[in-house]
N, C-alpha and C positions, 0 to 999 in steps of 0.2 A: 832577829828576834831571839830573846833568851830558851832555852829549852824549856824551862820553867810554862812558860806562857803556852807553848806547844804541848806541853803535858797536863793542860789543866781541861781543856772539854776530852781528852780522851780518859781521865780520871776519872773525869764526872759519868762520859760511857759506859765503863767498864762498872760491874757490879762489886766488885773487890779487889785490892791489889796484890800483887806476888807476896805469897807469903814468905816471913821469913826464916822457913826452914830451906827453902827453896834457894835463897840467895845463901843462905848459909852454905851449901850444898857447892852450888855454883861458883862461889870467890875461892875455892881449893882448888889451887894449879893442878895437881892431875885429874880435874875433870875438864879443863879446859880444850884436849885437845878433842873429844867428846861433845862440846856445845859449840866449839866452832864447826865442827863436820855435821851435826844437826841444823845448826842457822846456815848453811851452804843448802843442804838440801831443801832444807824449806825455802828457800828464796826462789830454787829451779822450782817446786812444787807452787809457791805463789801465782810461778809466770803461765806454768800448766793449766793452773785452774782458769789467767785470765785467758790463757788459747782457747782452751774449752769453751769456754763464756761465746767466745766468738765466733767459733767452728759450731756450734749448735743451732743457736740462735740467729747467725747475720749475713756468715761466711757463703760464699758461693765454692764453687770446685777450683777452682784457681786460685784463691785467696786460701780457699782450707789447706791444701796444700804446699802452699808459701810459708803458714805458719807453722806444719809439720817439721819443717826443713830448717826454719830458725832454729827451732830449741834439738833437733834430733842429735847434733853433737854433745851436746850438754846434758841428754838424757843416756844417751850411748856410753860416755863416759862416767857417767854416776851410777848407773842400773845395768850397764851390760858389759861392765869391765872394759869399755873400750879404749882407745889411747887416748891424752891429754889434748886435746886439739889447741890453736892459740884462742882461745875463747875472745880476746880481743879484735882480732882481727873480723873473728863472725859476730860481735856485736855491731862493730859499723855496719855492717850490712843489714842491720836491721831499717825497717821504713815503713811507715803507714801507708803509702803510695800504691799495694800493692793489694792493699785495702779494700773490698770492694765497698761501694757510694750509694748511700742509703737516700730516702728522699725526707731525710731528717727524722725528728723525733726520738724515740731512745735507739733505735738503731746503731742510727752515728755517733749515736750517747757513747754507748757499749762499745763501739769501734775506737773512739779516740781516747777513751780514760783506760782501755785493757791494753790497747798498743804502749802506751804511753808505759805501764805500770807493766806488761812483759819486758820494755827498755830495761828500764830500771833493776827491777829483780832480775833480769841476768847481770846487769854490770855490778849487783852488790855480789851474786853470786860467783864473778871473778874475783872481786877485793877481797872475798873471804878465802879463795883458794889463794892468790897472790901472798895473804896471812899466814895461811897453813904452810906456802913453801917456804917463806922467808923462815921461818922458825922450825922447818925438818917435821911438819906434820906428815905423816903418811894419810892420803886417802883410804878410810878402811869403809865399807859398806855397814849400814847400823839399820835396826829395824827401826819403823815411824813407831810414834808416839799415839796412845789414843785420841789425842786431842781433836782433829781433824774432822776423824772418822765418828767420834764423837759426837760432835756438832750435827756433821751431815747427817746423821741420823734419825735426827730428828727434823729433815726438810719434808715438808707434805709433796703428794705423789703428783698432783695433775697440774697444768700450767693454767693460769701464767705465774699463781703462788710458788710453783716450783723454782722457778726464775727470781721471784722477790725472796725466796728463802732463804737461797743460795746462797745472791746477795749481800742478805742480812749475817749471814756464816762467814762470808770473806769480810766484814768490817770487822767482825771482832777479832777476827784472826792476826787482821795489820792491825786492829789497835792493841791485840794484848803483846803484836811483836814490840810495837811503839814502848810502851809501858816495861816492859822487863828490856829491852835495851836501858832507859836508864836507871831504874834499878840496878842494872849487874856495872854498868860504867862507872861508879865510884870505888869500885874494889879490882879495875884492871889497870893495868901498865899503863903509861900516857900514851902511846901508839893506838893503844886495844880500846882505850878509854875515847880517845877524840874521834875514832873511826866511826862507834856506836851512836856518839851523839852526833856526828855526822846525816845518821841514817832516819834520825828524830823528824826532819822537815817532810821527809818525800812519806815514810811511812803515815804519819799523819794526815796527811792529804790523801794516802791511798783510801783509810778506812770512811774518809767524809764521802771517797768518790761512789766508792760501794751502797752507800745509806743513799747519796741523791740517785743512783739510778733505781736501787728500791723503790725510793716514794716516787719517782715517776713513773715507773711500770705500772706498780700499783693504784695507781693514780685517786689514793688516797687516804687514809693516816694509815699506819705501821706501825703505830706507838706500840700497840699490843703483841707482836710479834717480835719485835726490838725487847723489850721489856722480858717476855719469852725465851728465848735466844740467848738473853744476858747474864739469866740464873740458870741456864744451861752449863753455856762458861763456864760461871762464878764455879759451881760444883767441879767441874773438870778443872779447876785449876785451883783451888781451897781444900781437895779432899783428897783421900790418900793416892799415890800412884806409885807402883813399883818397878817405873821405869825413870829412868831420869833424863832427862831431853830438855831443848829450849821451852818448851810449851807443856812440859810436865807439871801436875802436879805436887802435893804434898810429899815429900821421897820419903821412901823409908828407913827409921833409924837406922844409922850403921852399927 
């Protein structure tokens, strides 16, 4: 499928696109080594939020702690200065198996679209360090962006809305990643460029995963929450921001 085609319902998602000061901002080689060590972090951060998702809601004591012990290398090394472990070799050892078994419904929902999407955003979050070494990027620690924190902010407090807010905050998150990867892939190298559009199929799918498990919690329309949520975004990412990150807004003049 052409990327094109993959970029058109999350277009249509999203309330506005990267603006272009942002890509302006962004196609200047020495910010790049800057947005690669941002999109690293937030791919570990995606995979956190999908543990959490699960360790809250579905997890028993022996599965919570299975998924502790996946990502604790890869948080060890990015937030507590720890050694570089081979993050490949602890990717294989990832597996739903260990999964505890719901007696269906969103439960197993939530179990098999978050395993699935912790896989993934760890293995992008190797290709992206694999990037950094090939090219002498130094890991340096950078503060988060408000984007995130942003969002969540505005989740309401008591369940099971808590849950569908959540949710609705993790689609937009993988579809605004979706959207500015290929935005910024016509102004990189052909390496930097194919890697990004590479990441267009799974990210895509992440944010549809996030919206069905919404409307099935919910178990019924969302449109106004979605809608909510969307000019949420749009603002955090159209209006000014004096940090400059993957997920940053409008930068400020240089």
């Amino acid at each position: 499928m052409d990327y094109q085609q993959l970029l058109a319902p999350v277009n249509q998602f999203l309330q506005c696109p990267t603006p272009a000061a942002w890509i302006k901002k962004a196609r200047q080689p020495e910010n790049l080594p800057l947005l690669l060590t941002d999109h690293m972090v937030c791919e570990l951060k995606a995979a956190q939020t999908a543990m959490l998702l699960i360790r809250k809601y579905v997890a028993d004591k022996e599965s919570a702690q299975a998924l502790l012990a996946w990502l604790q290398p890869y948080e060890a090394f990015t937030f507590r200065d720890g050694a570089e472990p081979d993050f490949l070799t602890i990717h294989k050892g990832l597996a739903k198996s260990v999964m505890p078994k719901t007696n269906g419904g969103w439960g197993q929902q939530l179990i098999d679209s978050m395993v699935l999407l912790i896989k993934e955003e760890l293995h992008h979050f190797w290709q992206v360090r694999q990037i950094m070494i090939a090219r002498n990027i130094p890991y340096v620690k950078i503060t988060a962006s408000r984007y995130a924190k942003g969002l969540l902010s505005e989740v309401r407090t008591h369940e099971p809305v808590m849950l569908v807010d959540k949710l609705i905050c993790g689609a937009y998150i993988e579809a605004r990643s979706c959207e500015r990867f290929a935005a910024l892939a016509p102004y990189l190298d052909d390496e930097l460029r194919k890697f990004y559009l590479s990441l267009l199929r799974s990210e895509a799918r992440h944010y549809q995963d996030y919206l069905a498990l919404a409307q099935q919690i919910a178990g019924g329309e969302i449109n106004d929450r979605v809608r909510f949520f969307g000019e949420v975004e749009a603002s955090l990412i159209a209006g000014p921001d004096n940090e400059f990150r993957f997920h940053s807004g409008v930068p400020d003049a240089d």
